[in-house]
N, C-alpha and C positions, 0 to 999 in steps of 0.2 A: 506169313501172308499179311495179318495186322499188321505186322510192323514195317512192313514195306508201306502199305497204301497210307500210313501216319506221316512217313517220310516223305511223300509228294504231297502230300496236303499240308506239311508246313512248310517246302518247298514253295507251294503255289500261292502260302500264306504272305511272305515272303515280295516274290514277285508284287503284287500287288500293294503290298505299303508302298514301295517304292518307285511305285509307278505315280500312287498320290502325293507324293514327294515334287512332285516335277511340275514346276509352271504351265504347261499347257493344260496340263487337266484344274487346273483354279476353277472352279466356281464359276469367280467373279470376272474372268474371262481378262485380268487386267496386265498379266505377265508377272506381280509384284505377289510374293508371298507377304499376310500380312502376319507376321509375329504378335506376340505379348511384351509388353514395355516389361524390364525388371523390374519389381517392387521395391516402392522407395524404402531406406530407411529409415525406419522409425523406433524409437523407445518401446519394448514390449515389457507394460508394466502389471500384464496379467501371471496371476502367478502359475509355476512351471506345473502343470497336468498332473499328478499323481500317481503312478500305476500300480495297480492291484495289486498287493504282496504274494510271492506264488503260495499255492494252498501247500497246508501244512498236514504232515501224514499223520494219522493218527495214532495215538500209540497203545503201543504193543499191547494188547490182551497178555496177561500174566496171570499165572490162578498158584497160587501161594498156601500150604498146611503149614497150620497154624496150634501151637500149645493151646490147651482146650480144658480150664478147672475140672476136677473130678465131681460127679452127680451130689458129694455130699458136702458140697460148696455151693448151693443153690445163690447166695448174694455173689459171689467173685463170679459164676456165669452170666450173671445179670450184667452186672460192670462190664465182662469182656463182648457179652452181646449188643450193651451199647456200643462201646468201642468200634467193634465191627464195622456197625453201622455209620457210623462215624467216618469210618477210614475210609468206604468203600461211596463215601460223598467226597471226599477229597479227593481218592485215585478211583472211578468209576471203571477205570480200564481193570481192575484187580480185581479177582475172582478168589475167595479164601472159602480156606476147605477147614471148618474145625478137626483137629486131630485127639482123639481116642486115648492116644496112648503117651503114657506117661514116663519119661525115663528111669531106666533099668540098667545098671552094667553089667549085666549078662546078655541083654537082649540086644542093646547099640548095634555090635559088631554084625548080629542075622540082621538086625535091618540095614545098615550101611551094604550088607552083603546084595540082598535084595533089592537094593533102591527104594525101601517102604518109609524110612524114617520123613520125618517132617521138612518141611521147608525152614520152621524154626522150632527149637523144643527147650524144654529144659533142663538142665544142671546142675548138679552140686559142686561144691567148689572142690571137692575132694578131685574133681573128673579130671578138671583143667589138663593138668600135663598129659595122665591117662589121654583124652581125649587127641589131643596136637599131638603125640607122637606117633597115633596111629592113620593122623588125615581122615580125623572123621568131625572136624569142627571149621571150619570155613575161616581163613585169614580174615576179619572184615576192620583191617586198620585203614586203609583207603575211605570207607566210611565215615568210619570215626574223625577220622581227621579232618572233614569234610563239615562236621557237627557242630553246630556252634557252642554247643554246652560239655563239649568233651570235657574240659578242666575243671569243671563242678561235681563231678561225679566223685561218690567216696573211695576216695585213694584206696584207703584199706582193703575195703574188699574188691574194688577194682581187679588190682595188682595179682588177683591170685589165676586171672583169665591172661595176663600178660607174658608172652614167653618170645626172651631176645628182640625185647623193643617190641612185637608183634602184637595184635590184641585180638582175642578167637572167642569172647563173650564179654556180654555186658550186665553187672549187676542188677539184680530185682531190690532186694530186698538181702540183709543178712542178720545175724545171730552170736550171741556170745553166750555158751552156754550157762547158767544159771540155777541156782536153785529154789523151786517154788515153793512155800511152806504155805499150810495150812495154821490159819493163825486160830480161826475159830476153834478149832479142834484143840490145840493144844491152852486156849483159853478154860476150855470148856472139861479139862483133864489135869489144870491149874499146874501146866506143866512153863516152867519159863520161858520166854522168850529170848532164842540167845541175841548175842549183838551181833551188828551186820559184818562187825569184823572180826567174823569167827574162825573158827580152828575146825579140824577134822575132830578134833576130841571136843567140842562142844554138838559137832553134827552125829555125834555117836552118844553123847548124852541125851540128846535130845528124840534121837531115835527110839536107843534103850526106854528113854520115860515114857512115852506116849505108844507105845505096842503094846497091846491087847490081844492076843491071842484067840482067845476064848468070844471077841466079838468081832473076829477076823480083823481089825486094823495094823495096821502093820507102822512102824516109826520112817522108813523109806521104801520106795520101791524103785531099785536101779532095775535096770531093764536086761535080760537074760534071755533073748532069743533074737537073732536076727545081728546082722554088720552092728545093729544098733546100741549090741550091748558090748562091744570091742569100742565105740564110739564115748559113750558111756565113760566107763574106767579109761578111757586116755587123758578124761579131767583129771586125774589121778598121779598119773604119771606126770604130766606136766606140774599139777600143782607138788610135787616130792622133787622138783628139777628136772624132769629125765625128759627121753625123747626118744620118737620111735626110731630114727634110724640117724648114721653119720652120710657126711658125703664129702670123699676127699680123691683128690687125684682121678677122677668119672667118676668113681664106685663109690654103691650104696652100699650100708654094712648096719643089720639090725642092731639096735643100741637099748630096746624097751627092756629084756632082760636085765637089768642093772640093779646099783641098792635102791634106786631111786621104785622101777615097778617090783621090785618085790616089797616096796612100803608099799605100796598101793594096793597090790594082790592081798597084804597082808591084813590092811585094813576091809577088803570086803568079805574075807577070811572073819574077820572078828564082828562085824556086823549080822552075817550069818552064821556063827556059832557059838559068839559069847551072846552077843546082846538077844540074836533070832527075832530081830529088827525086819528082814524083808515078808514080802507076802511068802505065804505056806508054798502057794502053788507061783514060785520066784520067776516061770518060764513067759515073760511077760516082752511084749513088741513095745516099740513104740508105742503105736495106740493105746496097747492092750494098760501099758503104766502111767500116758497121760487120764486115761478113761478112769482106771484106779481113784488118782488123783482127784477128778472130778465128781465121781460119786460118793467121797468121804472115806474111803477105802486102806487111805495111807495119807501120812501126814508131811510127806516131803515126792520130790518129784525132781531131778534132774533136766533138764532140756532148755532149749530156746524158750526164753522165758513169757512168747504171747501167746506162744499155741496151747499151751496150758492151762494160762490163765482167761484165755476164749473160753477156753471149753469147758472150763471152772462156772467162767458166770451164765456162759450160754446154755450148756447144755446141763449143767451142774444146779444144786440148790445154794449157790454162793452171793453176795454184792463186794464192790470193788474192797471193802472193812475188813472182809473174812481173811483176803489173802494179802501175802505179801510176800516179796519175791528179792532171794537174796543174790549176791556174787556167791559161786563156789566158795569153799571154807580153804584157809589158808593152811598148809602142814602144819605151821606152827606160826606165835602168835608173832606179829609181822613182816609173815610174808608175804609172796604175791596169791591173787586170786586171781591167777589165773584160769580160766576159760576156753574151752574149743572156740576158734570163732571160724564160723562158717557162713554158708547163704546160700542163696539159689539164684542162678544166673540162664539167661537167657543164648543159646547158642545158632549159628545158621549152620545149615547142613552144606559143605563143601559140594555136595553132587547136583547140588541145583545151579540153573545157567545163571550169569551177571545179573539179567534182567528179573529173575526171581531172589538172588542174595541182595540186591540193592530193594526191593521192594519187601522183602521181610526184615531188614535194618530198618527202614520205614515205618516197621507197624512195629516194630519192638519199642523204638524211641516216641512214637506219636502222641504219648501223652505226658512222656517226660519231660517237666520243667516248662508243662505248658498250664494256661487257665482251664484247659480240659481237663488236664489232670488233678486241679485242685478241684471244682467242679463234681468231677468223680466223686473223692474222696469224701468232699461233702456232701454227696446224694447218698454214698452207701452209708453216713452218720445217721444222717437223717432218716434213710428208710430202718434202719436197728432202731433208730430212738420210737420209731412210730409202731413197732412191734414188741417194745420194752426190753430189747437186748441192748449189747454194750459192743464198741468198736475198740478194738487194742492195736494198737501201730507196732508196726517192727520195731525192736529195742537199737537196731540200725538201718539206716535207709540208704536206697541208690544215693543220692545227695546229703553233702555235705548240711547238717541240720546248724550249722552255724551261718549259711548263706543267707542271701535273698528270698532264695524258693523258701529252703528250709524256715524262714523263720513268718512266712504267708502260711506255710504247710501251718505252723503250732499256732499260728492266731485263729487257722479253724478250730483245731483240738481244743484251744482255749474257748468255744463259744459256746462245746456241749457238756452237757453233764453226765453221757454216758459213754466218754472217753476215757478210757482207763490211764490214767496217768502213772509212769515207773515213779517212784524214787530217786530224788536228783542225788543224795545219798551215795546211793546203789549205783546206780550211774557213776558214780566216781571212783568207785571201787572195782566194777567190772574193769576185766585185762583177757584182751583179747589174746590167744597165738594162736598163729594162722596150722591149718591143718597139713598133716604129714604130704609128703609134693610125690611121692612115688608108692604106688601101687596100695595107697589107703584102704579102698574097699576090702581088699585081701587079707590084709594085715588085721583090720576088724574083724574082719570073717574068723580067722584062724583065734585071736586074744577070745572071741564068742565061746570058744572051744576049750579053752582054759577056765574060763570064769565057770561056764556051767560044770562043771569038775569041780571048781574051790565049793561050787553051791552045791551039791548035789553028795560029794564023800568028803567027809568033816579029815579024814587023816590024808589028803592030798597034798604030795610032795610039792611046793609052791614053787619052788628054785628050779626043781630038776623040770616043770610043767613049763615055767617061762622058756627056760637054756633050749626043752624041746621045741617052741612054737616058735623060737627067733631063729633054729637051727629051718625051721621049715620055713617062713617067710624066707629066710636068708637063700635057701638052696631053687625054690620055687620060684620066686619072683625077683630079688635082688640079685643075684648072679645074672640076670640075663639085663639086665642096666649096664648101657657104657654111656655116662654122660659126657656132652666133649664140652669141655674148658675154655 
């Protein structure tokens, strides 16, 4: 019924224009419609109107977890809770969730299973392939490419997150394993100092001299609990030639049993039963033989040579004079010192949408190769110098320390005085090799298993103990590898 009575009323609408259309109803009674003349014409030299640009949508609320220092890193929370703040003034649309939890390769997989892991987390470089073969690390080469500072970044450790052109993490920070000696200690026990271009048989002299039993010191303490103490003695191996595994035609095939680790096996064999060079109670973590370390407890210490020497002067009764930190010892005299080189890399989690992997690429690079991030670095100097502690930089950085950045980064170091400075030395001498590419964690775990055997019964068949653990990494893990070529 509306739409009829619409339809005669513009019907009637209608009628009527056209009736005013018509000369007799004028007005002006004159028969003559009078029209509008066309406008002349003219030059229009007002400029053209402008229109509104259409409004733009706002963007996407994202809420992003985030790697999150552990509680007994009170200064790196500081820095990353500036940062935060920081980022979340630049992307106001980002909502970041500090994340708790800290990577675990037992744990990845129940949280990849769950959907609980992070938006981005952290890594060891051992993970890398581990990680990409199982899709639980996010492709973010499209990023990267995208970056302006991708080609400054340290190739070395780069490369170890790179698999068939791909890149699935981006360095932090990395490491060459090293040896930290306590100098005071062995001053003070008028025990020599060897040279930086030592031997395994000067790191066993020097062991043997400065172990005191009777006042608990110990001349080393390699670490015997935990993946860490198979991490450990793989300095070993490498420095004797050897390697943990081959890879020819896909397959992987254990190689650590060789003449090469049974020098190695044989030498922690004789540090614990000739010289009785380790701690009494040898079953020691990482922490458990950096902390050693730091409270004068032993006079050598294996590892990434900052964390050690942090916690030497930070948490320890040490000044930068006491310590000094060598390359690994060479099997014999001119050869390589080599070193684990490893590091910690930053990864995105694949199960998070575009808009959250591009926005945790965002906050992973935000202060790389920026004034922010020199800024940083120089607020956390400053706040150590103002609490009488001491700042120690990675013995290798995300960035090429021969660059631009790199060489802004050492004119801060160069401004304070309680910047621990390496040994350019030592530095010359450290030799990095990159860590085992398949199923690492495992292969530590299992050598763990061995070593506390060499430690633990002095008549431990050393060969047939290797032959067994390469027979079980070999059957356990490397049988199920088919690399394709």
């Amino acid at each position: 019924m509306r739409k009829r009575s619409l339809t005669v009323l513009c019907l009637f609408v209608i009628v009527l224009l056209l009736a005013a259309c018509g000369g007799g109803n004028n007005p002006d009674d004159s028969g003559v419609k009078n029209e509008p003349k066309p406008p002349e014409k003219t030059e229009n030299t007002d400029p053209p109107k402008k229109e509104d640009p259409p409004a733009e949508a706002p963007p996407e609320k994202v809420t992003i977890s985030v790697y999150y220092p552990t509680p007994d890193q009170p200064e790196n929370r500081a820095l990353e809770d500036d940062k935060i703040a920081r980022f979340i003034g630049a992307y106001p649309n980002v909502e970041i969730v500090k994340s708790d939890w800290h990577y675990k390769t037992e744990e990845i997989g129940i949280k990849m299973a769950a959907n609980e892991a992070p938006t981005m987390f952290n890594a060891w470089a051992t993970e890398g392939r581990f990680l990409v073969e199982r899709g639980w690390a996010a492709d973010i080469t499209e990023f990267v490419n995208a970056w302006e500072f991708k080609d400054q970044m340290n190739p070395i450790l780069q490369e170890q997150f790179l698999f068939d052109g791909k890149v699935y993490g981006l360095a932090q920070n990395g490491y060459v394993v090293g040896t930290v000696v306590n100098k005071k200690m062995l001053e003070a026990a008028s025990v020599a100092l060897p040279p930086y271009d030592w031997t395994w048989e000067d790191m066993y002299q020097t062991a043997a001299a400065i172990t005191d039993t009777k006042k608990g010191i110990s001349g080393i303490a390699p670490m015997g609990v935990g993946n860490e103490a198979g991490w450990n003695w793989t300095n070993f191996l490498f420095l004797a030639g050897g390697e943990v595994h081959t890879l020819a035609d896909g397959k992987v095939t254990a190689a650590f049993n060789s003449d090469a680790g049974l020098k190695a096996l044989e030498f922690y064999h004789k540090l614990r039963w000739e010289a009785n060079a380790i701690p009494q109670d040898w079953a020691l973590n990482w922490g458990d033989a950096v902390g050693t370390f730091a409270q004068g407890r032993t006079a050598m210490v294996m590892a990434g040579a900052n964390d050690p020497v942090d916690q030497a002067l930070n948490q320890g009764d040490f000044v930068p004079e006491d310590i000094l930190v060598y390359p690994m010892p060479a099997y014999q005299k001119g050869g390589e010192h080599a070193g684990v080189l490893g590091g910690n890399f930053l990864v995105v989690n694949p199960n998070a949408s575009k808009a959250e992997q591009e926005m945790a690429f965002k906050y992973m690079v935000f202060d790389y190769f920026s004034d922010a991030g020199l800024n940083a670095i120089e607020k956390n100097i400053q706040e150590r110098k103002a609490e009488g502690s001491y700042f120690v930089p990675p013995v290798a950085e995300y960035f090429q320390m021969e660059s631009e950045y790199g060489q802004r980064v050492k004119a801060i170091y160069d401004k304070y005085d309680n910047v621990y400075e390496f040994d350019v030395n030592v530095l010359k001498l450290l030799e990095g090799k990159p860590e085992a590419q398949f199923s690492t964690q495992d292969f530590y775990g299992i050598m763990t298993n061995v070593i506390q055997a060499v430690f633990s019964k002095k008549d431990t068949d050393l060969k047939a103990a290797l032959d067994e653990a390469a027979q079980q990494v070999q059957s356990e893990y490397y049988d199920q590898i088919k690399v394709e070529n």
